[in-house]
C-alpha positions as CSV (number, residue, x, y, z in Angstrom):
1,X,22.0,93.5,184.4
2,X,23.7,95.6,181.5
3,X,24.4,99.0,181.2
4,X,21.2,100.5,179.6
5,X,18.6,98.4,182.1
6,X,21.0,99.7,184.9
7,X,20.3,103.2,183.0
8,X,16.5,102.4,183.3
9,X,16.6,101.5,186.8
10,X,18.9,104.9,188.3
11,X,16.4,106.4,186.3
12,X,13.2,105.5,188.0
13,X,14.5,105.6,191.1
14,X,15.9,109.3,190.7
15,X,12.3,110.1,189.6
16,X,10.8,109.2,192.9
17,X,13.5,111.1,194.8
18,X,11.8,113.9,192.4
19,X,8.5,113.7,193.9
20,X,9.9,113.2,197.5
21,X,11.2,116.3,197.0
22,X,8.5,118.1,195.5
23,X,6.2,116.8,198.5
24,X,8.1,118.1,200.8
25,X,9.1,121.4,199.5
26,X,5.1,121.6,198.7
27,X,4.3,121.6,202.1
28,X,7.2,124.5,203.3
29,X,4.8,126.8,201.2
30,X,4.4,130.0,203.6
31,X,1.5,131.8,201.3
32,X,1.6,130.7,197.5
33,X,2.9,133.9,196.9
34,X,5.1,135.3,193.9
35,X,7.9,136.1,196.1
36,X,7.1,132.6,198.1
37,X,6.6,130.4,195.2
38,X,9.3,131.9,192.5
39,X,11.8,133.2,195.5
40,X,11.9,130.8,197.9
41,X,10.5,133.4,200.3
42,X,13.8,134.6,199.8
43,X,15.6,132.1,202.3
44,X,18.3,130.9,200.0
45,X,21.5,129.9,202.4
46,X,24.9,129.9,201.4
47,X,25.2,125.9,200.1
48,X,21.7,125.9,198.8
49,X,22.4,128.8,196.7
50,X,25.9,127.9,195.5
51,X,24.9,124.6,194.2
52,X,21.5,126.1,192.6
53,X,23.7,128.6,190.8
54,X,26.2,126.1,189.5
55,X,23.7,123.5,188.7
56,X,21.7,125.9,186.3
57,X,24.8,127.3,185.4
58,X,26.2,124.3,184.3
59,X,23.6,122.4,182.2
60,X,22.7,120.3,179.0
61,X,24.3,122.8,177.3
62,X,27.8,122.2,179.1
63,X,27.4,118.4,179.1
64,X,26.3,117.5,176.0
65,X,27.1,121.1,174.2
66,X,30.6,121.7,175.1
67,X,32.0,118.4,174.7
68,X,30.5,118.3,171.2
69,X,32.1,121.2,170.2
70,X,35.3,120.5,171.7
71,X,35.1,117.3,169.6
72,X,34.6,119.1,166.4
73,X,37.3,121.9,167.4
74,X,39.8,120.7,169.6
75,X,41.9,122.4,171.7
76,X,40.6,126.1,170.2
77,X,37.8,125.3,172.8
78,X,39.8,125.6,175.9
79,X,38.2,129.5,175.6
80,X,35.2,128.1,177.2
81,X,36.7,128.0,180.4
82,X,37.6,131.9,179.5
83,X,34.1,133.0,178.9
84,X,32.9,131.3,182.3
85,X,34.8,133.1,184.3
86,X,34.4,136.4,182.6
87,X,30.5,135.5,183.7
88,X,31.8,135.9,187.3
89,X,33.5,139.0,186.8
90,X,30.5,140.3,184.9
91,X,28.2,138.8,188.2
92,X,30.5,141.4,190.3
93,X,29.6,144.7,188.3
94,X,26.0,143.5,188.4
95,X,25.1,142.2,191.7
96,X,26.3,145.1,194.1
97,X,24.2,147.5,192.7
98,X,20.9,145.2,191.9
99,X,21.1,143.3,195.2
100,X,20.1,146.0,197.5
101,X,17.5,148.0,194.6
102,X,15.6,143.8,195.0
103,X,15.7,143.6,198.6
104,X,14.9,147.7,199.0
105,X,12.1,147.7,196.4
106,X,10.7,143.9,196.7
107,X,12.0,142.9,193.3
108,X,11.0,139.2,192.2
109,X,11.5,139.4,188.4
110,X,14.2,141.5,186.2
111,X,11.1,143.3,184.9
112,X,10.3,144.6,188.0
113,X,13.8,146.1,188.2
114,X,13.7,147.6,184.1
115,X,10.0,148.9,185.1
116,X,11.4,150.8,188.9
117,X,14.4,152.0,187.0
118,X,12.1,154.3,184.6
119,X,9.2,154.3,186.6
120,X,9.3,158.4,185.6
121,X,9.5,157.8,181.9
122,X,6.6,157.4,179.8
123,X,8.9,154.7,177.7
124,X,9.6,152.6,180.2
125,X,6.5,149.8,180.1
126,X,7.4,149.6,176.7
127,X,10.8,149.0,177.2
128,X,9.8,146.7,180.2
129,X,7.7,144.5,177.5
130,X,10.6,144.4,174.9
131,X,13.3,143.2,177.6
132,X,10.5,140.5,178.7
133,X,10.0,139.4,175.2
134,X,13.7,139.0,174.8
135,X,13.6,137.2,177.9
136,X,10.9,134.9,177.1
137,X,12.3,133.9,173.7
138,X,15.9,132.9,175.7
139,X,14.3,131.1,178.7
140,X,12.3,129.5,175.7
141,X,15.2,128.4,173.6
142,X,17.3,127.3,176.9
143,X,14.2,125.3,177.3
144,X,14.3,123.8,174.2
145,X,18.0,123.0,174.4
146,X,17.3,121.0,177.9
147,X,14.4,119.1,176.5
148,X,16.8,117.4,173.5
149,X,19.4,117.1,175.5
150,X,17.1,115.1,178.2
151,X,16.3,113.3,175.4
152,X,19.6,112.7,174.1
153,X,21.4,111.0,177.2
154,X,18.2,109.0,178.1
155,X,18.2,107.4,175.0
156,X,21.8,106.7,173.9
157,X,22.5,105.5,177.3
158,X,19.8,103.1,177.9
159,X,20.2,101.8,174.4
160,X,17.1,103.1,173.5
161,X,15.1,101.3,175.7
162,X,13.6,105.2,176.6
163,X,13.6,106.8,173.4
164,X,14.7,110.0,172.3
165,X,10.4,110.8,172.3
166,X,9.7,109.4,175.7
167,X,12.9,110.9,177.3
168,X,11.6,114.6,176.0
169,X,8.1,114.0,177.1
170,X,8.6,111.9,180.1
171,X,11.3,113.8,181.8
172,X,9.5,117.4,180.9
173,X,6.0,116.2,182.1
174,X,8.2,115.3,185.6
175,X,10.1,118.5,185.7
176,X,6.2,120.6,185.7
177,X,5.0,118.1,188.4
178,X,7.9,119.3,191.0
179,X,8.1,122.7,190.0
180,X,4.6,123.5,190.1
181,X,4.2,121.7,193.6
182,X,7.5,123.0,195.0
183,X,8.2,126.3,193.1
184,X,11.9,127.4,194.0
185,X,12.2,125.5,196.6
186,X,12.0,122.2,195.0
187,X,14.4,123.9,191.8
188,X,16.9,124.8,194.7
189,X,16.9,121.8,196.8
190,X,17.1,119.2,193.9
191,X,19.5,121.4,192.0
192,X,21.6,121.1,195.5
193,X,21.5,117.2,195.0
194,X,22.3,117.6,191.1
195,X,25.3,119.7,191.5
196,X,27.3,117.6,193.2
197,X,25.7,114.5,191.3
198,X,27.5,116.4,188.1
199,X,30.7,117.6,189.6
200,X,31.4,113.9,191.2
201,X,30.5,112.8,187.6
202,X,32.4,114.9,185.5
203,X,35.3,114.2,187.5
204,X,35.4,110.7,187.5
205,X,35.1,110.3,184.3
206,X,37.6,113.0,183.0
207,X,39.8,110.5,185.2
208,X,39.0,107.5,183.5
209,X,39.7,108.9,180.0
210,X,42.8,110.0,181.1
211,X,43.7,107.3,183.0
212,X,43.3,105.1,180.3
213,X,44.5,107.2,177.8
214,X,48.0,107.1,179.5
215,X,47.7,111.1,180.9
216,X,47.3,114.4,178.7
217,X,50.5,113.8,176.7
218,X,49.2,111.0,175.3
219,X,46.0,112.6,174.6
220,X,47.6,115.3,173.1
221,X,49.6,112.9,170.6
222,X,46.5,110.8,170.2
223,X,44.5,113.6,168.8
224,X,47.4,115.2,167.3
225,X,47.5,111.9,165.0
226,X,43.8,111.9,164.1
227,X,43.1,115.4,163.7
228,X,46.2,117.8,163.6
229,X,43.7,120.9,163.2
230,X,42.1,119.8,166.5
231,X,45.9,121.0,168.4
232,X,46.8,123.7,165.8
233,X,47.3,127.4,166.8
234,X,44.2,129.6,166.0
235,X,44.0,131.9,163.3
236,X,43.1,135.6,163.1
237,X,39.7,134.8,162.8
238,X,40.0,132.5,164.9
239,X,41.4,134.3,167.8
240,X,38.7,137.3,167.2
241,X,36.4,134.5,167.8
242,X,37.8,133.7,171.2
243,X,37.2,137.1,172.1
244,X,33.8,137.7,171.0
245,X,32.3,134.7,172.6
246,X,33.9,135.6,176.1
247,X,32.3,139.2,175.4
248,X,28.8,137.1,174.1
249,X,28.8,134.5,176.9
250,X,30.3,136.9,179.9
251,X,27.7,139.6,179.8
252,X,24.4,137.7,178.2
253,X,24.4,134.9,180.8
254,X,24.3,137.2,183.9
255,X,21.4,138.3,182.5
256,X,19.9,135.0,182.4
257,X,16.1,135.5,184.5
258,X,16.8,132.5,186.3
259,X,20.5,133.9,187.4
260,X,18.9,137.5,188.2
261,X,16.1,135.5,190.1
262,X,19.1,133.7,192.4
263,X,20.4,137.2,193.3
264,X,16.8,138.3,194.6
265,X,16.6,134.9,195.9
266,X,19.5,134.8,198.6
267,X,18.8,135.0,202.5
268,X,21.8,137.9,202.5
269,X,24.2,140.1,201.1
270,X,26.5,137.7,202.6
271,X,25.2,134.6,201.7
272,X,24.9,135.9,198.3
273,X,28.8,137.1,198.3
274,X,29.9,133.5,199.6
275,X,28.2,132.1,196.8
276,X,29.6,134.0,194.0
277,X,33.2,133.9,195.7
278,X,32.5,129.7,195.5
279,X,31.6,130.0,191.6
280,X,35.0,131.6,190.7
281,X,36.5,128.4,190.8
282,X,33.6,126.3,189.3
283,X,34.5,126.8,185.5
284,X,38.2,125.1,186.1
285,X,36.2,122.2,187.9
286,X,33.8,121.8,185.3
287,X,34.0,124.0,181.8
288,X,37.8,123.1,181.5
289,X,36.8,119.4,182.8
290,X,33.7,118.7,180.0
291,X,36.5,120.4,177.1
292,X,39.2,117.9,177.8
293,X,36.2,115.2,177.9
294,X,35.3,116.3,174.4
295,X,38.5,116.6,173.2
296,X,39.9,113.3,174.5
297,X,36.7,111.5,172.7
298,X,38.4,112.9,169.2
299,X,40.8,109.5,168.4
300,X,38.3,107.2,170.5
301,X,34.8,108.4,169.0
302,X,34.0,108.0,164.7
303,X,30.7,110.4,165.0
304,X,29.4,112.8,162.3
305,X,30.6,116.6,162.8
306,X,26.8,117.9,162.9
307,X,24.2,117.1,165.5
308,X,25.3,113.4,166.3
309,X,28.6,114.9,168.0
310,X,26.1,116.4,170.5
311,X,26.2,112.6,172.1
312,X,29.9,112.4,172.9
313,X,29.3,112.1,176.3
314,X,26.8,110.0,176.1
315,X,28.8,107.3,173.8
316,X,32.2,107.6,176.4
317,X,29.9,106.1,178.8
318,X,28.7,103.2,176.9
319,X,32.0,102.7,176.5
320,X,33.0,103.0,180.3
321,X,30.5,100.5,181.0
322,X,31.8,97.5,178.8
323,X,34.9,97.4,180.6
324,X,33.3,95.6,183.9
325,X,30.7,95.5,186.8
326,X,32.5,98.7,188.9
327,X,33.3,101.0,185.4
328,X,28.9,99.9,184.2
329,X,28.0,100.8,187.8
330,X,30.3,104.4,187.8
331,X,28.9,105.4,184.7
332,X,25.0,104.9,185.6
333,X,26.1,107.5,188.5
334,X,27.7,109.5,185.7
335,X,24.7,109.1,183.7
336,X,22.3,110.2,186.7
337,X,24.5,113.3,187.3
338,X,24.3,114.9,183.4
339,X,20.7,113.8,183.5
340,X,20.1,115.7,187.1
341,X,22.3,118.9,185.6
342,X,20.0,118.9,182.7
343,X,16.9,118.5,184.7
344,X,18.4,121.4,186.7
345,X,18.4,123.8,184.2
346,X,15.1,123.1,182.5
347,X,13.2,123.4,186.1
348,X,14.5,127.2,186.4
349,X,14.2,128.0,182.8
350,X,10.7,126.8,183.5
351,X,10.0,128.4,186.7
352,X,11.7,131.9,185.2
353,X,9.4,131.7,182.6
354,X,5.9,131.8,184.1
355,X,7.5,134.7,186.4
356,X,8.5,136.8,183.4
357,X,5.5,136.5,181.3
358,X,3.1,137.1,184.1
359,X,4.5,139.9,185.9
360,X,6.7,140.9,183.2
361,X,5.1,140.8,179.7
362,X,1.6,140.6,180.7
363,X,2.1,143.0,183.9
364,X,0.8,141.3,186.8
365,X,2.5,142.9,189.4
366,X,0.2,141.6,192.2
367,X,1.3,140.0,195.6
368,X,-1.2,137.2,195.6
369,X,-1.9,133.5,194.6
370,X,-3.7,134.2,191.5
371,X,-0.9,135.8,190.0
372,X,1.5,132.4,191.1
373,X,-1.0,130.6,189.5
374,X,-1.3,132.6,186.2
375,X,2.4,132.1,185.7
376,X,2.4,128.4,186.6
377,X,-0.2,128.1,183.8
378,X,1.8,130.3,181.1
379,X,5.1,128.0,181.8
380,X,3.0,124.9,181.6
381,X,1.1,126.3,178.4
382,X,4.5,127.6,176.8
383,X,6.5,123.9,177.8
384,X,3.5,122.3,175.8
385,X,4.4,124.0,172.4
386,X,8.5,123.9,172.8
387,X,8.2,119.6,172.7
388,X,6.7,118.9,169.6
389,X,9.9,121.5,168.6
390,X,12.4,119.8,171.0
391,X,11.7,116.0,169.3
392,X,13.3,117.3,165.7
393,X,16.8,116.2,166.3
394,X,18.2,118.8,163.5
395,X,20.1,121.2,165.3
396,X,23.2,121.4,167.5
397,X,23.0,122.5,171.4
398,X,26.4,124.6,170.7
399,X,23.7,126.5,167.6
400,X,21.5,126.7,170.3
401,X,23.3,128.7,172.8
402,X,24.5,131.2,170.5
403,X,21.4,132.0,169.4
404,X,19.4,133.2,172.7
405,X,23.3,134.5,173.7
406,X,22.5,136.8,170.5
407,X,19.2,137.9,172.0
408,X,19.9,137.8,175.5
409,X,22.7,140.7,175.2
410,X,20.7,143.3,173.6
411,X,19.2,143.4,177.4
412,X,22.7,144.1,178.8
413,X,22.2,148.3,178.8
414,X,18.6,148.2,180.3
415,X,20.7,146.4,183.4
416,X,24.3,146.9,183.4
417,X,24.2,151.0,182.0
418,X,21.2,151.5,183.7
419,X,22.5,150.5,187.3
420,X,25.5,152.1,186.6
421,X,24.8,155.6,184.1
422,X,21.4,157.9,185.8
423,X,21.1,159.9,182.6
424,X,20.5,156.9,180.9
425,X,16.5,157.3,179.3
426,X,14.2,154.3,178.4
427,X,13.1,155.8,175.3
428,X,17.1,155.4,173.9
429,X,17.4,152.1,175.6
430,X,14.1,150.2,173.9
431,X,15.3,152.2,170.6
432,X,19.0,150.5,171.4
433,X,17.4,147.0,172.0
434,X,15.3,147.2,168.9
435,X,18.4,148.4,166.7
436,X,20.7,146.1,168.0
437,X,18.3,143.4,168.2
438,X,16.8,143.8,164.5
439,X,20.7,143.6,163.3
440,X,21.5,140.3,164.8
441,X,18.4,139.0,164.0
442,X,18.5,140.1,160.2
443,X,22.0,139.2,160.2
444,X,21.3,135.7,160.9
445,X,18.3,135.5,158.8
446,X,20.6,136.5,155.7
447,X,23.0,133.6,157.1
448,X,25.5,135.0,158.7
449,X,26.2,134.6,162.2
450,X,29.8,136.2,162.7
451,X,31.8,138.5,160.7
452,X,35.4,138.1,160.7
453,X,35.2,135.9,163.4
454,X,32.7,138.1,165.6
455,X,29.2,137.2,166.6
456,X,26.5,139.3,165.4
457,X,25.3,139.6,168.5
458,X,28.2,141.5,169.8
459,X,27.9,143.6,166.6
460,X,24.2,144.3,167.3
461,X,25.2,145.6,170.9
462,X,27.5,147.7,169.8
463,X,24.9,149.5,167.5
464,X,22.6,149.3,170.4
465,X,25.1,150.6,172.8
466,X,25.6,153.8,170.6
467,X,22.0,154.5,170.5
468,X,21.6,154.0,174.1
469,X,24.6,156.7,174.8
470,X,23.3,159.3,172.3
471,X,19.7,159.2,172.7
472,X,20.1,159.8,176.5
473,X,22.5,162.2,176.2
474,X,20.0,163.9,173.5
475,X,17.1,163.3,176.0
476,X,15.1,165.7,177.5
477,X,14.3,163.2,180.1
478,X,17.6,161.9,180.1
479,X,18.2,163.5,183.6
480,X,15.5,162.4,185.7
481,X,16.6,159.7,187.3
482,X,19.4,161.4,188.8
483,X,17.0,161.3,192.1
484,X,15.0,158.4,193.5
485,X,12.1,158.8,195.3
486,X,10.9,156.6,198.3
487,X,8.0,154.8,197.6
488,X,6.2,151.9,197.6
489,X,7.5,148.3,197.0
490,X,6.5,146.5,194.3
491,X,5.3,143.6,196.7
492,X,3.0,146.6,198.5
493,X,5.4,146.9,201.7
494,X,7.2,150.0,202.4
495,X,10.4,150.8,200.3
496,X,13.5,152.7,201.1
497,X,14.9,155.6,199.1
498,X,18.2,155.7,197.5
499,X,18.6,152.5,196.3
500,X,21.2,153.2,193.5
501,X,23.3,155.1,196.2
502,X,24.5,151.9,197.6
503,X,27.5,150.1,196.3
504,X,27.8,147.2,198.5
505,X,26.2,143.7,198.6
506,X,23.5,144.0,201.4
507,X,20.8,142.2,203.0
């Protein structure tokens, strides 16, 4: 049996583990709930919810994304191990202040957090509705990114025996099934299984490309000789760069629905601090890992600098394979772990998504099964127009990420100020998010995407910052949230009063 009908076999038989899964999760339902269904019922433990974290974490984007930009940069890529860890420090400003507000006030979406924060301002639905939309166009483009890059490893690895079309369609129809029966539960439990599917992966085969390289001297002088710009020092420009994606990446992916969802998600404060503490040492393990990978490819791979670099890692196993029955058999398992990392990402961005335009954008802040149900609909409705989109091959998953990074961080004040600054008023944040968000957006319209090196993103939420800071401090209702009220939680329990008084992580 070669390589690709090996591929074609690990591949069915990971499905059916799928809808063991989903089955079982299915029947751990408590009461179809929001909080049941998109939560967990809140139950998250300590290894559950460190894997599920790293496993959305670490996705299509870092498996096929990061190695093909690696490949067409080098060594300047090594920042990507920067900008993950800045996410961890960024996770530590966030969480102790959000963590007890979600477990105080029933929170199960970040609207429900934007909409308690200015529950006393007249702006605040309307801000609630812009963050959402923001939101929804991220979860949507993450979406789309997992989708092609589904595609892209079934195909090139099975020799096309799936094609790119099936893999797309196939794999997303599967990824519905299970979420829809199991809700978080099934996400967190298969994620569990496809963290250390990845980390096991990645690792072995970092080991084999050094291994047979001769070490990382050798594949220093190896892609020294085919490319000297890929080991040249950075530039000015080059070096603002640097910067500006930590500052893009670091504070627009803790503000990633599915990551917020995981905070609201854990059994405890505890459990929850564990988890995080376990992260700080994941991007070494895996961003610095999948950069080497891409940058050791550079004097074995011949691929095109656009789109077709995005299958680096697909192509180093092909080539794994050839050299005999143990190296075909350790990169099928390879090949299973990027396709399960994938899969892991898609299932939250899909499960995140029905939450947030439901409760969110549409405002159904109910307690019951109908509203589980609307947002399972809206995810399934919204998955159906992103894969005619997801089977043009035109666009790089590195393009990708910037964009909804671009889009994502104009959110940052409505959580990070906001939890931090009471003056802060939701009129001047939805006018920050608009400002900051029509500037990146125009910006990349017009065709640029950085200036001097610097995102426009970061640009746009700079503006947006500014407008945040003077229109509250302008604000006639700029101090009324210097109090909160008890009050009802948004799940109809009873709530607790105080909740931005508390600095801790808390149960």
């Amino acid at each position: 049996m070669n390589f690709s009908e090996m591929g074609v076999v690990a591949l069915v038989v990971y499905v059916a583990l799928l809808l063991g899964v989903s089955e079982v999760a299915s029947r751990m339902r408590r009461d179809g709930s929001p909080s049941d269904h998109f939560l967990g019922g809140r139950e998250l433990g300590v290894f559950v919810l460190f894997l599920t974290l790293y496993a959305t974490a670490y996705s299509g984007n870092s498996l096929l994304g990061y190695p093909g930009k690696a490949y067409r940069t080098g060594f300047h890529f090594i920042m990507s191990t920067g900008f993950m860890m800045a996410i961890v420090v960024v996770f530590h400003v966030l969480v102790p202040k959000l963590r007890p507000a979600a477990v105080q006030r029933g929170y199960v979406t970040p609207g429900d957090w934007v909409r308690d924060r200015f529950r006393d301002d007249r702006w605040g639905v309307g801000l609630t509705r812009a963050v959402s939309v923001l939101m929804i166009m991220a979860l949507a483009n993450f979406l789309l990114a997992s989708l092609k890059a589904m595609g892209e490893v079934a195909s090139l690895v099975t020799g096309d025996l799936i094609p790119y079309s099936w893999g797309v369609v196939g794999l997303a129809g599967m990824i519905l099934f299970y979420e829809t029966r199991g809700g978080m539960r099934a996400v967190a439990w298969t994620d569990a299984a496809q963290g250390i599917l990845m980390l096991a992966g990645l690792t072995t085969l970092l080991a084999w490309l050094m291994s047979s390289a001769g070490g990382l001297t050798a594949v220093t002088e190896s892609v020294a000789a085919a490319r000297p710009s890929a080991v040249a020092l950075p530039d000015g420009q080059g070096i603002a760069n640097w910067f500006s994606t930590i500052v893009l990446l670091g504070l627009a992916s803790v503000i990633y629905p599915q990551a917020i969802q995981r905070i609201y998600a854990a059994k405890s404060g505890r459990v929850l601090t564990h988890s995080l503490v376990w992260m700080t040492f994941m991007p070494l393990a895996t961003t610095l890992v999948v950069t080497l990978i891409g940058v050791a490819a550079i004097p074995r791979l011949d691929l095109a600098s656009g789109v077709a670099s995005d299958g680096v890692m697909p192509a180093l196993l092909v080539e794994w394979s050839e050299e005999g029955a143990s190296s075909r058999l350790a990169a099928v398992l390879v090949f299973i772990g990027a396709l399960s990392a994938i899969m892991s990402t898609a299932d939250s961005c899909l499960l995140s998504l029905g939450s947030v335009m439901a409760r969110d954008l549409l405002g159904k802040t109910g307690a019951d099964v109908r509203q589980t149900r609307l947002g399972k609909l809206l995810a399934a409705f919204v998955l159906v127009l992103i894969i005619p989109i997801a089977l043009q091959r035109d666009i790089t998953l590195w393009r990708l990420i910037e964009l909804k990074m671009e889009l994502l961080i104009q959110c940052v004040p409505a959580f990070l100020m906001a939890l931090h600054w009471r003056r802060q008023s939701a009129r001047a944040t939805l006018a920050g998010l608009l400002a900051g968000t029509g500037f990146a957006v125009i910006a990349t319209l017009s065709g640029t995407s950085q200036w001097g090196g610097v995102h426009v993103g970061v640009i746009g939420l700079l503006v947006n910052g500014c407008v945040v800071v003077l229109g509250s401090l302008f604000s006639e209702s700029g101090g009324r949230h210097d109090r909160w009220r008890a009050g009802s939680r948004l799940d109809g329990s009873t709530g607790v009063a105080g909740i931005l008084g508390k600095g801790r992580v808390e149960s």
